[in-house]
Structure formats: structure tokens, C-alpha cells
C-alpha positions as CSV (number, residue, x, y, z in Angstrom):
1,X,0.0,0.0,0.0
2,X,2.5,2.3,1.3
3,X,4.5,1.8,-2.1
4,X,1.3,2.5,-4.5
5,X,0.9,5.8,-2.6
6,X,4.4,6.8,-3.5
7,X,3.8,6.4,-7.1
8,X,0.7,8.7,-7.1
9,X,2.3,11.9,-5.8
10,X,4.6,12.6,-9.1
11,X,1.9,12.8,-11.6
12,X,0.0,15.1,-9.3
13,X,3.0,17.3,-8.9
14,X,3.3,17.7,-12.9
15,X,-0.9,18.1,-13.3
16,X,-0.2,21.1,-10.6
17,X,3.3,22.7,-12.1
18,X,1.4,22.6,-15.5
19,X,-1.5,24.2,-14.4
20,X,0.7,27.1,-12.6
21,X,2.4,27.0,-15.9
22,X,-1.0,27.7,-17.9
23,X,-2.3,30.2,-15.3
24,X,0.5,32.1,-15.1
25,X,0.8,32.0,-19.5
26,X,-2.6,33.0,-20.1
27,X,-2.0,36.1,-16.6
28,X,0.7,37.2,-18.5
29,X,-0.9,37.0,-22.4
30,X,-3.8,38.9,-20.9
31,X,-1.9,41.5,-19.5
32,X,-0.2,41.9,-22.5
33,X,-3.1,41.8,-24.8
34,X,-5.4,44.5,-22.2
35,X,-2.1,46.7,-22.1
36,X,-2.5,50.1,-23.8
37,X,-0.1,50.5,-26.5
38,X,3.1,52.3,-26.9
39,X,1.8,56.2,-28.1
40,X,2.5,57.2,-31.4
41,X,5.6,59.1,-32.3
42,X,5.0,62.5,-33.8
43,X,7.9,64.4,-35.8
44,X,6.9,67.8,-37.3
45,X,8.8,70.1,-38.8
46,X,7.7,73.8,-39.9
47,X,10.0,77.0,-41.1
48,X,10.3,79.8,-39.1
49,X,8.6,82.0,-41.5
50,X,6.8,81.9,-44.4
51,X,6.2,84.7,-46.6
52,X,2.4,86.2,-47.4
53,X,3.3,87.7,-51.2
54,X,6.5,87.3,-53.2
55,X,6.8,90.6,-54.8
56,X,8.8,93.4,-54.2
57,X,7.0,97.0,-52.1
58,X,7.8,100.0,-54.5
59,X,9.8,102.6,-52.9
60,X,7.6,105.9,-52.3
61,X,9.1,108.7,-53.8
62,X,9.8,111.7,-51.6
63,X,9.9,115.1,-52.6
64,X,13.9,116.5,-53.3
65,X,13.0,119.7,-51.4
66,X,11.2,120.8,-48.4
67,X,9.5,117.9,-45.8
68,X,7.3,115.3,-46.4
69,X,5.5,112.2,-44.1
70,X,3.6,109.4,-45.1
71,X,2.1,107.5,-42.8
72,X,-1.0,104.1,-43.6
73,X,-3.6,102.4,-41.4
74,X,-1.7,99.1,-42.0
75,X,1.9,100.2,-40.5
76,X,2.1,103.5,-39.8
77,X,4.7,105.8,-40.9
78,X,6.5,104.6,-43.9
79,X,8.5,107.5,-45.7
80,X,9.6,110.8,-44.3
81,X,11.8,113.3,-45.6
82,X,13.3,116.5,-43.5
83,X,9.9,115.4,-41.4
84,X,11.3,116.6,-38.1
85,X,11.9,120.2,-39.2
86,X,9.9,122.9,-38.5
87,X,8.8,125.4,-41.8
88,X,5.9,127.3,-42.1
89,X,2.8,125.9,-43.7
90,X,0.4,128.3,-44.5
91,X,-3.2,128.0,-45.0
92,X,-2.9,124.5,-43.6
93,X,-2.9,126.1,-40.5
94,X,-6.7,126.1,-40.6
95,X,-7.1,122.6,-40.7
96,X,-6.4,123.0,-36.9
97,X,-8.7,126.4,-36.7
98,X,-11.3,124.0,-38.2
99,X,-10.7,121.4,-35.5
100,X,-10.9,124.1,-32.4
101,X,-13.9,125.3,-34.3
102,X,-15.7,121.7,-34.2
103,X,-14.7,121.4,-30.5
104,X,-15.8,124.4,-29.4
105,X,-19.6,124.4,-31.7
106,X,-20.2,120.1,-32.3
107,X,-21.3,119.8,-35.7
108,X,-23.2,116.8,-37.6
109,X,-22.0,115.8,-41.2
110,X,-24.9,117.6,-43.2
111,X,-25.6,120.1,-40.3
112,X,-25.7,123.3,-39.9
113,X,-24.6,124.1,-36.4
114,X,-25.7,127.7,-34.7
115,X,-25.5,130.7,-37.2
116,X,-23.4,134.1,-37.0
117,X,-24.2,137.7,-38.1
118,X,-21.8,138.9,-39.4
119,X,-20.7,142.5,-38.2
120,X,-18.5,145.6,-39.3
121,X,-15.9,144.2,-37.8
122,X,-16.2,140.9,-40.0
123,X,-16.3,143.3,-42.9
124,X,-13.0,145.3,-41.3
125,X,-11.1,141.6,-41.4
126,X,-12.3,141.0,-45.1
127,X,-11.0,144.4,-45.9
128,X,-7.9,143.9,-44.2
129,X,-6.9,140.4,-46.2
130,X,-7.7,141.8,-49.4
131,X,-4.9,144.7,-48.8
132,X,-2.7,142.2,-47.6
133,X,-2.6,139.9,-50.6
134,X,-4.4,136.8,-49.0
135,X,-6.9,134.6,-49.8
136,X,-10.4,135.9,-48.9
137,X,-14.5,135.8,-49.0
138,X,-16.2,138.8,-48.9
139,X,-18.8,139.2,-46.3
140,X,-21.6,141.9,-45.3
141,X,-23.1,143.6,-42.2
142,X,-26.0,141.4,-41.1
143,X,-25.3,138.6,-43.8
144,X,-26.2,135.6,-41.1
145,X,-23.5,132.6,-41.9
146,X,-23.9,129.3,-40.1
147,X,-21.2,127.3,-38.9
148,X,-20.9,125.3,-41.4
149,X,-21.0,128.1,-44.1
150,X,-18.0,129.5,-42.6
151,X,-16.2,126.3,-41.7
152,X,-16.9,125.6,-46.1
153,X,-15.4,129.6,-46.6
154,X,-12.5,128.7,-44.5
155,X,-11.8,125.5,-46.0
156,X,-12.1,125.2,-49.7
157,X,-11.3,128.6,-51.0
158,X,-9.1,129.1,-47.5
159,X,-10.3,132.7,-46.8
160,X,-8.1,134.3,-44.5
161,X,-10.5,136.7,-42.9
162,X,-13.3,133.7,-42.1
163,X,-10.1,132.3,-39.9
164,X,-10.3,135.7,-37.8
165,X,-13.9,135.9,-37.4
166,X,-14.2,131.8,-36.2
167,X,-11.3,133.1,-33.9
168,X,-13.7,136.1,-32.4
169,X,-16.3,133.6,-32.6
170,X,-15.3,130.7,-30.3
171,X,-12.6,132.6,-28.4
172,X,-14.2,136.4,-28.0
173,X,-10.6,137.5,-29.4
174,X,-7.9,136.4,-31.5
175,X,-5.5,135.7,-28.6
176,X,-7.7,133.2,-26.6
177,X,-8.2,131.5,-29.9
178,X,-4.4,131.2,-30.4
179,X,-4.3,129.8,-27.1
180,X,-6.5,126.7,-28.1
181,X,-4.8,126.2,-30.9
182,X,-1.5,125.6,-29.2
183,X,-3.2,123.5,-26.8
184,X,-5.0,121.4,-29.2
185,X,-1.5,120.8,-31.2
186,X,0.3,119.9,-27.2
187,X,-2.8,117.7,-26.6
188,X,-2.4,115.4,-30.3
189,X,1.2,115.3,-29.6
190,X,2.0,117.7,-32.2
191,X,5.4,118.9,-30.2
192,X,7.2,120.8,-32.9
193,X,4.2,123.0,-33.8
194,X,3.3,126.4,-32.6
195,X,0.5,128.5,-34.0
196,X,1.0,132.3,-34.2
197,X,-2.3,133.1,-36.1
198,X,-5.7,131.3,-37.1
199,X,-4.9,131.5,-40.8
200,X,-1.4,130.5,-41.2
201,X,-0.5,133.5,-43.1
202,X,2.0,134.7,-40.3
203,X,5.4,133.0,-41.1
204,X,5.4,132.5,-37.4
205,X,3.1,129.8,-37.6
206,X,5.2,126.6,-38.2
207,X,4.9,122.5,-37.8
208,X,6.5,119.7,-38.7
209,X,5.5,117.5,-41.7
210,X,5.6,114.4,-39.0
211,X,3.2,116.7,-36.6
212,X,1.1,117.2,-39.5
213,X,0.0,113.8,-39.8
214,X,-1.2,113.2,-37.0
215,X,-3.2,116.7,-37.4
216,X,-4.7,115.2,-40.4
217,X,-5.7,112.2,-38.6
218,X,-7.8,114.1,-36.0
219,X,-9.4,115.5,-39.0
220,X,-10.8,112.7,-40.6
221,X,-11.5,111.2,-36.9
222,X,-14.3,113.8,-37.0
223,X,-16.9,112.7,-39.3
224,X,-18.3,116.3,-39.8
225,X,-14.9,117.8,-41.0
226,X,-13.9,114.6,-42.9
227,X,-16.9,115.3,-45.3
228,X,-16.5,119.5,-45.1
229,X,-12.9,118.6,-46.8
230,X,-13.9,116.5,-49.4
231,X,-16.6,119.1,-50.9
232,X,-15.5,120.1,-54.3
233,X,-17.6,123.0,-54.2
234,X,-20.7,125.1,-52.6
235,X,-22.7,128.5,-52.3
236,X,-22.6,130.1,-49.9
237,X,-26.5,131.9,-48.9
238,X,-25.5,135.4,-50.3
239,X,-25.0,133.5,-53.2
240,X,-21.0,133.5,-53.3
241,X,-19.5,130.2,-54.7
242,X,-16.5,128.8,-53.5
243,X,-13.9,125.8,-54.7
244,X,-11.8,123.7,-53.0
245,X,-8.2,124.2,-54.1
246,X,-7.4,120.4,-53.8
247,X,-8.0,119.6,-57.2
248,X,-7.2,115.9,-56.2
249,X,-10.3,115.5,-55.4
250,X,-11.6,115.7,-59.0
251,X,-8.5,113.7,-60.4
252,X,-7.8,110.9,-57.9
253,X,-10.5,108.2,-57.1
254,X,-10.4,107.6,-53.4
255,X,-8.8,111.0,-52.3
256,X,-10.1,112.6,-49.1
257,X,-8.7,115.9,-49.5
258,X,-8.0,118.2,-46.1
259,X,-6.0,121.9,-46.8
260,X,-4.3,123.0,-49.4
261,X,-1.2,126.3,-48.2
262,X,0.9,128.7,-50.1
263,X,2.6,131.7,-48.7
264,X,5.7,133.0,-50.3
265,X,7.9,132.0,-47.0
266,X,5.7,128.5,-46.5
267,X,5.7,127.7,-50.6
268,X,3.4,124.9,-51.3
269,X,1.9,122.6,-49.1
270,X,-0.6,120.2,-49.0
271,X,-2.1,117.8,-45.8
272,X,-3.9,115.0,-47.6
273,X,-5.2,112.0,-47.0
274,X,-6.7,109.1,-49.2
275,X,-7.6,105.7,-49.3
276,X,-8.5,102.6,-51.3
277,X,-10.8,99.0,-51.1
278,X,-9.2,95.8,-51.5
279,X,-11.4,93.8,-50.8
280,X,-15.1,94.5,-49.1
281,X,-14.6,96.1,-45.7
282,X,-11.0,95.8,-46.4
283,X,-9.4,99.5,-46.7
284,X,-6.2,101.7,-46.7
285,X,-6.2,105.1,-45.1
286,X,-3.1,106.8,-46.1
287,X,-2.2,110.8,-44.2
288,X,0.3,112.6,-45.3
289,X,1.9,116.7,-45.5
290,X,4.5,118.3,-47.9
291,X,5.9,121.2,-47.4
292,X,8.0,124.2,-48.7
293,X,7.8,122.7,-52.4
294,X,8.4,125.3,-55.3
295,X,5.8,126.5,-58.3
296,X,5.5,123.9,-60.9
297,X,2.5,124.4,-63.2
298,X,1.5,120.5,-63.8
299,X,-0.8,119.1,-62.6
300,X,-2.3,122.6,-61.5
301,X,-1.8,125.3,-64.1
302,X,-4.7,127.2,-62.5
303,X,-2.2,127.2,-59.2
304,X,1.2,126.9,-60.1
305,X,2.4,127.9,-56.6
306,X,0.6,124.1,-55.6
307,X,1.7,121.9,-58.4
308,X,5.1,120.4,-57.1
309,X,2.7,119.7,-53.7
310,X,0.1,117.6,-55.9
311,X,2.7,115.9,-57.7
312,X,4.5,114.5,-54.8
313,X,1.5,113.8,-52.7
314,X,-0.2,111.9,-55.6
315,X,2.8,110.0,-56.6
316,X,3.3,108.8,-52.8
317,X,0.1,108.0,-52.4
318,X,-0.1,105.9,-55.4
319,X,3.1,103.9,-54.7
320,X,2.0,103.5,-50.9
321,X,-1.0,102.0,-52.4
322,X,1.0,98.9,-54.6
323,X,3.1,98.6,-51.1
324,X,-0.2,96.3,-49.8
325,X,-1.9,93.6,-50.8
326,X,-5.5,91.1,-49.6
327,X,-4.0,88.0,-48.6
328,X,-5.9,85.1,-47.6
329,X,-4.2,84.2,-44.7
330,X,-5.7,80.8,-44.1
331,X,-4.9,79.9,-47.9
332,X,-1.2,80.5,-47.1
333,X,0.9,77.2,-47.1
334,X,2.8,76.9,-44.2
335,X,5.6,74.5,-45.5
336,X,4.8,72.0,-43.0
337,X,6.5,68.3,-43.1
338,X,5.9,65.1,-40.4
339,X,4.9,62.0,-40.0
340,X,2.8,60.0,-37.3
341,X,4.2,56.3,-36.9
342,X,4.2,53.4,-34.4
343,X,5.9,51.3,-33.0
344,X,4.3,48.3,-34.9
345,X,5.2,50.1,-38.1
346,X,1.8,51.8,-39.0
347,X,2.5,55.6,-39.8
348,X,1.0,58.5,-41.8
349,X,1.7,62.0,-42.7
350,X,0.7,65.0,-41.2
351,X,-0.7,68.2,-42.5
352,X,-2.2,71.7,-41.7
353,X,-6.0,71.4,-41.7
354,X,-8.6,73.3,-43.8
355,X,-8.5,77.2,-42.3
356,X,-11.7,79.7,-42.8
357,X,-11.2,82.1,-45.2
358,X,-8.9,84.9,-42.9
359,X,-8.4,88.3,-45.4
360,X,-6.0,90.6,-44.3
361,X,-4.5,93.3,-45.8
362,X,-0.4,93.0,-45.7
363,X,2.5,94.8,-46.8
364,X,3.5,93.1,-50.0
365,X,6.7,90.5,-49.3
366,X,6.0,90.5,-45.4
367,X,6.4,87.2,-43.7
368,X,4.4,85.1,-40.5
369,X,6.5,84.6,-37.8
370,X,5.9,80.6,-37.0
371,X,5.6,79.1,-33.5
372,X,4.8,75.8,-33.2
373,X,3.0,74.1,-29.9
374,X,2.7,70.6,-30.1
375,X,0.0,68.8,-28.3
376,X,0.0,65.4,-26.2
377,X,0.4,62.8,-28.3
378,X,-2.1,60.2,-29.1
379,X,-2.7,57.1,-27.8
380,X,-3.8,54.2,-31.0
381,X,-6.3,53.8,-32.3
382,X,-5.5,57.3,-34.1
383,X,-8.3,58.6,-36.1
384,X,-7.8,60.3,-39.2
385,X,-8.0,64.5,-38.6
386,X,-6.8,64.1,-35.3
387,X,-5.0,67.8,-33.8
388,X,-1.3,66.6,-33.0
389,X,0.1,70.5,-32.9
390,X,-1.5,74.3,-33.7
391,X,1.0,76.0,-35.8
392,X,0.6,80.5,-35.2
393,X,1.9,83.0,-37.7
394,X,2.4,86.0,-36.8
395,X,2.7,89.2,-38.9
396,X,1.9,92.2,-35.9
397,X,0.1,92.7,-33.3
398,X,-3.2,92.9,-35.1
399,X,-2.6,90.2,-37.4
400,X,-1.9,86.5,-37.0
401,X,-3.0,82.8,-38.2
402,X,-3.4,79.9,-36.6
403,X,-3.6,76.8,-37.9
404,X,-4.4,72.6,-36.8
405,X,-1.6,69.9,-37.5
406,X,-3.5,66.8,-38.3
407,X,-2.9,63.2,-38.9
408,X,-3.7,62.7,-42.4
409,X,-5.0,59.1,-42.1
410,X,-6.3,56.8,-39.4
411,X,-3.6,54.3,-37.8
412,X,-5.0,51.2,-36.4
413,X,-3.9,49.7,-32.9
414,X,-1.2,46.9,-33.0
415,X,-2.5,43.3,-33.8
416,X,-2.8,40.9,-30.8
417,X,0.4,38.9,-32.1
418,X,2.6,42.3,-32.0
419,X,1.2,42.2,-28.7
420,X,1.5,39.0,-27.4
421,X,5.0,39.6,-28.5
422,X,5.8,43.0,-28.2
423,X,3.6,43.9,-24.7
């Protein structure tokens, strides 16, 4: 008995080792098959830049004499000449005298504001600019004006003695209205500009082509004076017609006008300002002043003492305008090269998803600054169209892209042998 026994307990040993065996097999194939796979590897690779539009900006002709500044709504300024020194400038001295005007009496565009009888003295300030050579309207005692009537005489035919009676008017004398002036030039940072009269016919009265600028800015900022200055002409009640000098405003599609000056110390000068559409609700704004340019009869033969300042306004402005061009920023290629693979050897490419249409207007060979911030990487199954990475250009402030780095195809999981094996 004792010897049969003995014989049993081997076989029972290998039935249990071979069951620890099979256990401990299908533990460790189950573990291996439940495991979550290795992630994917991700390698992208994107340029620094990548440049909006290959052509080349024109250069914007500046003037050879006298100061000039151009300045856009897309970069600021962008060509100056002598634009830190101080000349005179004439009658666009009452581009500001039109501003103090505005602040002191608000006016609509198409309004009227309050009206003015005109007095003997009025008629003693016409007199006195017709004996002294300067640009005039007449007037009459008791001949009632409205705001807007005399804001139209000072501006487009840039009558000397409606300057002096606005002064009167806001300021109750030509001092106090001096005064604001200087303030309102110190207040638009206008720091190299000092007014000595409200008409700009005093050689005393003297700005900066840079200062200037940003004068002609606060002009258009006011909706009432940004339509006064494009008016090509108007009558006046008593009948008395008068022109705007700009005669850009006939010639150049898009122009915006502002003052036209000449004195023999200031020579010609011109603040102007235009723009142009590029695409719907996509537009330009260009501001710009010349002065101190000489008489040249083209394109003005009716004002010879303005022609040089027409010519080398109109030819900035159109070379500022060819600077720019509507890009569709989320139609720009951003160069970008990868590839999503595994570790079982499924891979596919990667690439910059479908953007929205994104217009912006740019400056013509600019380029997006390109950061790149990749994203945690997926686990498999990896779905086709999944974000790996969001790629940003950058051209400013105001204006940047940003697009999704995809997988291009779906990558299965590993098989269950690469797993049994591989774990």
C-alpha cells in the first residue's frame, strides 16, 4: 500500500506545475493583450517664416525739397523726408482752426450748427486780407453765416479773414483763440508745432510735416470735418460760390482731400489724405503733409504755386497704395512636413488642416513669424484628422493665423500577435 501511494504523488505534482504554468501564460498574455499600447511618435517640422506675397513693395518717392511724411492704417509711418523740421505751412494752418472750431460748436455731417451775423468788424477783417494779398470771401453787415457756411469759406477757397472771425467767434478774441490752438497741437502730440495766427498766413506759424499727420488724422477722426474737406464746391447763402483748391479731389479716385497752403515764406503745401478698397470692408487710409515745395504748373496750371505739392503727394500715395496687398491668410501654405508612426510600423503623414477664409491686408513680401506648440500625443487607435500640434503665424500685433496639424489618415492599434510579443 504504502508503495502504491508513493507512485501517485509525481503525476500530481506535474498536473499542478502545468497548471501554474497555464495560469501564469494566459496572466501574463492577458496582461499583454489589455495593455494600452506604446503612443505614437509624432515628428513635425515647420519653417520659421513663411512669406504672405513674393513681390517686391515700391519705394515711395519723396519730394527733393522741403518735408514730407507718409504714414497708412496698415503700419504706420512709412516715408519721411526732413519730417522733423519745423517750416511754415500756411493755409494749412486752418485745418487745426477747423478742429478748435468743431470742439468748441459740435457739428453733424450735413448740419448746420448755430449761425453768426456777421458785423463791421467781420467786414473790417475781409478788408484787411484783401490789402494784404491773401486769400479771402467777402462778407456783409448782417449777412447771417452758419457754422458750417464759414467752416466751407475757410476750407475750400481758405479765406483768411473767415479764420479771424471763427477766432472772435469761439474765443471772443484772437488771442484766446491762439491759445487753443496751441493746446490742441500739445494735446495730439504735435510737439514741434506752434501756431502764431488762425490762418497761417504769419510765417510765425510753423509744424513739422511728421506733426502734421497726425493733425490730419484728427481730421478725418471727425466725421463732420472729414466730409466738409472732401466738398468740391458750394454756395454760400449770399449766393457766393466757392472751390476747393485740392484739385485731387476731381483727379484721384479715393482721395479725401483736407488743406491746401501757399505763402511766399511757406511755398506749397498740401495735408492730404486718401484711401483705397481691396477687398469688401478691407481698406487703406493713407495721411500725409508736404511742405515748402516750389511753383510747378502740372498738374495745376490754374495754381502753379501748388503743383510740385500735388505731384508729390499723388505720386506717394499711389506707390503707398501697390506697397499692400489682400492676402488670404488661411490659404497660405505653411511648408509643413511630419509624420505619425508606431511602433508596430503603421505611420501616416501629417498636414495643416482646412482654415476659414482669414483676409487681411499685408505689406507686399512680409512674412508670419511661425511658433509651433505641439499637443500630447495620441494614444492608438489614431483617427484620421486628429490635432497633433497648432501651428501660429504672426505678422503684428493685429494680425496672426493659426492653424491645426492633423494626422492625415487613421492608424489602427497593433495586432494581438505584435502584442502577445511585443507587450
Amino acid at each position: 500500500m504504502a508503495a502504491s501511494r508513493r507512485s501517485r504523488w509525481p503525476w500530481a505534482l506535474w498536473i499542478a506545475v502545468v497548471a501554474v504554468i497555464i495560469v501564469a501564460a494566459a496572466t501574463f498574455s492577458a496582461v499583454r493583450l489589455i495593455a494600452p499600447p506604446p503612443d505614437a511618435t509624432v515628428s513635425i517640422d515647420a519653417p520659421a517664416t513663411v512669406t504672405l506675397d513674393a513681390s517686391v513693395a515700391p519705394p515711395i518717392p519723396t519730394p527733393r525739397q522741403g518735408s514730407f511724411a507718409l504714414a497708412t492704417s496698415v503700419d504706420g509711418t512709412v516715408a519721411t523726408e526732413a519730417a522733423a523740421t519745423p517750416r511754415p505751412i500756411g493755409s494749412v494752418a486752418k485745418a487745426m482752426t477747423a478742429l478748435v472750431v468743431v470742439a468748441a460748436y459740435p457739428l453733424t455731417p450735413g448740419g448746420n450748427g448755430p449761425a453768426r451775423t456777421m458785423t463791421s468788424a467781420d467786414v473790417v477783417l475781409y478788408r484787411q486780407a484783401v490789402a494784404a494779398g491773401g486769400s479771402n470771401v467777402p462778407v456783409r453787415a448782417g449777412e447771417i453765416l452758419t457754422e458750417r457756411d464759414l467752416l466751407l469759406a475757410l476750407l475750400l477757397p481758405s479765406a483768411n479773414n473767415i479764420a479771424e472771425t471763427l477766432a472772435v467767434w469761439v474765443s471772443g478774441n484772437r488771442t484766446a483763440f491762439i491759445s487753443r490752438l496751441n493746446a490742441t497741437a500739445k494735446t495730439l502730440g504735435m510737439d514741434h508745432t506752434h501756431f502764431a495766427d488762425p490762418s497761417g498766413f504769419s510765417r510765425q506759424t510753423v509744424s513739422t510735416a511728421s506733426d502734421l499727420v497726425l493733425l490730419a488724422r484728427a481730421v478725418l477722426a471727425n466725421p463732420a470735418l472729414a466730409q466738409l474737406v472732401t466738398t468740391r464746391q458750394a454756395t454760400l447763402p449770399g449766393g457766393t460760390v466757392v472751390t476747393n483748391l485740392d484739385i485731387m479731389l476731381a483727379k484721384q479716385p479715393g482721395w479725401l482731400g483736407i488743406k491746401t497752403g501757399w505763402t511766399s515764406a511757406a511755398g506749397g503745401c498740401l495735408l492730404f489724405a486718401a484711401s483705397d478698397a481691396y477687398a469688401p470692408d478691407l481698406v487703406m487710409t493713407v495721411w500725409g503733409a508736404v511742405l515748402g515745395q516750389p511753383p510747378m504748373r502740372a498738374p495745376d496750371p490754374a495754381h502753379p504755386e501748388l503743383g510740385a505739392a500735388f505731384a508729390a503727394a499723388q505720386s506717394a500715395v499711389a506707390a503707398a497704395f501697390r506697397r499692400y496687398a489682400a492676402v488670404d491668410l488661411g490659404s497660405v501654405s505653411p511648408g509643413v512636413t511630419g509624420t505619425l508612426s508606431t511602433a508596430w510600423g503603421d505611420a501616416t503623414p501629417v498636414v495643416v488642416a482646412t482654415h476659414a477664409r482669414d483676409i487681411a491686408l499685408v505689406r507686399v513680401g512680409a512674412s508670419l513669424r511661425l511658433t509651433l506648440v505641439r499637443l500630447t500625443t495620441p494614444g492608438a487607435p489614431i483617427g484620421s484628422g486628429v490635432t497633433l500640434a497648432r501651428l501660429t503665424g504672426m505678422l503684428d500685433p493685429k494680425t496672426s493665423v493659426t492653424w491645426l496639424v492633423i494626422s492625415q489618415d487613421a492608424v489602427p492599434g497593433p495586432s494581438l500577435w505584435w502584442k502577445l510579443l511585443h507587450g
